[in-house]
C-alpha positions, 0 to 999 in steps of 0.5 A: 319354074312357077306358072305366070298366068292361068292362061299359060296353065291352061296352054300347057296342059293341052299342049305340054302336059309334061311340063306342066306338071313339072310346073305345077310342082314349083307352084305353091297354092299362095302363088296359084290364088294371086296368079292373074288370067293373063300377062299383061301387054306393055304398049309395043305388045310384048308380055312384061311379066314384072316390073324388072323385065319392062322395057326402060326409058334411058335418059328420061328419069 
């Protein structure tokens, strides 16, 4: 699993530098370059790290 954000890099590597080199390895240059510095909240303060993974408004189209 590639990192999400810099941040998380950074958090790993202090805390689980283990699985950051396990992530680090899953991580392409390409991908490191476009990585924000952090995930973004959505308004109920949860990490919406795609627009998949956002919370949906049923019925409101």
């Amino acid at each position: 699993m590639p990192f999400k954000s810099k941040s998380q890099q950074g958090y790993l590597y202090l805390n689980k530098p283990k699985i950051a080199e396990e992530f680090a390895e899953k991580t392409t240059k390409k991908e490191y370059e476009d990585m924000p510095e952090h995930v973004a909240k959505d308004k109920n303060g949860l990490k919406a790290y795609t627009e998949k993974h956002k919370r949906k408004k049923y019925g409101k189209d």
